[in-house]
C-alpha positions in Angstrom: 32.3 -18.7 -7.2 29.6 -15.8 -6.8 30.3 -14.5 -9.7 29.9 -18.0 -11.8 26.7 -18.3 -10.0 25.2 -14.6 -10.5 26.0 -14.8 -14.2 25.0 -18.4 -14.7 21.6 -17.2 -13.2 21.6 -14.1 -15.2 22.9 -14.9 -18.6 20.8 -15.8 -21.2 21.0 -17.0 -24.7 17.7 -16.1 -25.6 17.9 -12.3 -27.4 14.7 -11.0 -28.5 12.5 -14.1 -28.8 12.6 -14.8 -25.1 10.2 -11.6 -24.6 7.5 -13.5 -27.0 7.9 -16.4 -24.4 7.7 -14.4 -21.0 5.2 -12.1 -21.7 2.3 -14.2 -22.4 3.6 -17.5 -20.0 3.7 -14.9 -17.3 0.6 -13.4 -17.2 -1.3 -17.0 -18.1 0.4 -18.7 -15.0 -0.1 -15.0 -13.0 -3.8 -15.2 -13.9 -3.7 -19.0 -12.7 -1.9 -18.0 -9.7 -4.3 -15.3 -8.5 -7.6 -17.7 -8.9 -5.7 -20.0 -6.6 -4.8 -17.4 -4.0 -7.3 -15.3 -4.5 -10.4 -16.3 -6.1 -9.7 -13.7 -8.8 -11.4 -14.4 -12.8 -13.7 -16.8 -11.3 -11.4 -18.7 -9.3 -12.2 -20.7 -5.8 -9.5 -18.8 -3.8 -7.3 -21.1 -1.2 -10.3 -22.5 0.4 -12.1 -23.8 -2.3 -9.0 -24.9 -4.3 -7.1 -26.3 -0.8 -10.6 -28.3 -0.9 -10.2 -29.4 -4.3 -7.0 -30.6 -4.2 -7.8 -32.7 -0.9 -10.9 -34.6 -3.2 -8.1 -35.7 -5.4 -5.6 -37.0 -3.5 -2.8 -34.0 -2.9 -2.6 -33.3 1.1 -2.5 -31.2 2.8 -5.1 -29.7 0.1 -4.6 -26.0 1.6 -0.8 -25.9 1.8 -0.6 -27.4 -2.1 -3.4 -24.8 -2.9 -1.0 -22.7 -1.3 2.2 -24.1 -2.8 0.8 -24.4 -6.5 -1.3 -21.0 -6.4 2.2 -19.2 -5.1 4.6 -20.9 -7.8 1.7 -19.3 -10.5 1.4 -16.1 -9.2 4.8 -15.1 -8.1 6.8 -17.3 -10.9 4.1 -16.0 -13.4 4.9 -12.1 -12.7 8.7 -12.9 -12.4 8.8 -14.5 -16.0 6.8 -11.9 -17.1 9.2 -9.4 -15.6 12.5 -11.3 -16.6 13.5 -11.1 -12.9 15.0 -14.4 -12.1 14.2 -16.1 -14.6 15.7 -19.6 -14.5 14.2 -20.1 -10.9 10.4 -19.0 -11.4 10.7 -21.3 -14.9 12.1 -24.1 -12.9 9.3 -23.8 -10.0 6.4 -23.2 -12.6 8.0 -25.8 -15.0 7.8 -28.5 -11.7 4.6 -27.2 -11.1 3.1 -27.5 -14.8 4.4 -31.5 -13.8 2.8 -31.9 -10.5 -0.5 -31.0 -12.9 -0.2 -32.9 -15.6 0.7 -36.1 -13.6 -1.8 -35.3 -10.9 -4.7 -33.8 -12.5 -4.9 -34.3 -16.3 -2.9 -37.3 -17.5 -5.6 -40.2 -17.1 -7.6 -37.4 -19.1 -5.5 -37.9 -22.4 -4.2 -35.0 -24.1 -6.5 -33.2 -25.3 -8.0 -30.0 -23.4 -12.0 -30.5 -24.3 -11.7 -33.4 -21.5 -9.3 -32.0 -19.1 -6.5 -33.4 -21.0 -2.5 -32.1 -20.5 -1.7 -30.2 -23.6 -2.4 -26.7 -22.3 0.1 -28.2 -19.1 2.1 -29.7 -20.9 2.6 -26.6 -23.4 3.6 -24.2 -20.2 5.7 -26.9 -19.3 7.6 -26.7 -22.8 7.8 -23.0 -22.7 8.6 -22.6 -19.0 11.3 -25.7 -19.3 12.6 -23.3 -22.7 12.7 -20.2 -20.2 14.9 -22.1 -17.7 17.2 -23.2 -20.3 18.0 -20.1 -22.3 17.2 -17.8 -19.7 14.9 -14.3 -19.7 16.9 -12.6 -22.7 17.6 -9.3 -23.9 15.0 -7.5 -22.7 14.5 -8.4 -18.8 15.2 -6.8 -15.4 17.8 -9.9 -15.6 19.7 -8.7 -18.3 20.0 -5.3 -16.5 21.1 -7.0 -13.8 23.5 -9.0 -15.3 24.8 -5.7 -17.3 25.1 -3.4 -13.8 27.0 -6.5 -12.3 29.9 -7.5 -14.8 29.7 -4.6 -16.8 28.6 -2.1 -14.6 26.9 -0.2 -17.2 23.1 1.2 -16.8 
């Protein structure tokens, strides 16, 4: 049973082509992430974001500026890493959700009025990441190769 559930979480199907994924999906939500948390790139940090959130309806407006800002910033660098993949695409993927239905849905789609297309596009690639998992070239890949195959 551990080992089903290390190499389920491990595995991937995604070769090469995952890495053109990761790389820029990581850093975008990592960038996201860090103006949540931190005010970094002209963010409001988790005061003025935790205040945000409250003026629209998601409470406690601190802990989801804390909860969203965490999901982008630690699933962002894990994606980017290919370290446990599936989870941070899962987490960012339900995150990229909370957004679209929350925020920028009654915007339409399109991003020049708020729209969900640049959501709804992370949530594509993130929901992709989850299903085929970091591939070949990932810290979960090395992972999976010291545990099964006990190679380095």
């Amino acid at each position: 049973m551990k080992n089903q559930f290390a190499h389920t979480l491990f595995n991937s199907t995604g070769g090469y082509a995952a890495l053109a994924l990761r790389l820029p999906v990581g850093l975008i939500l990592a960038a996201h992430g860090a103006q949540k948390l931190f005010g970094w790139f002209g963010g409001y940090g988790l005061e003025g974001t935790g205040q945000w959130m409250t003026s629209i309806g998601l409470e406690p407006g601190y802990a989801m500026a804390l909860l969203a800002g965490s999901a982008e910033f630690l699933g962002g660098i894990a994606l980017f890493l290919g370290l446990l993949t599936r989870p941070a695409a899962i987490v960012t993927a339900v995150t990229m959700l909370v957004a679209i239905f929350s925020v920028h849905l009654s915007n339409g789609l399109f991003l020049t009025n708020n729209g969900y297309e640049y959501a709804l596009t992370l949530f594509a690639a993130t929901t992709a990441l989850a299903i085929q998992g970091a591939g070949r070239l990932s810290v979960d890949s090395l992972l999976q190769s010291q545990l099964f195959h006990g190679r380095q």
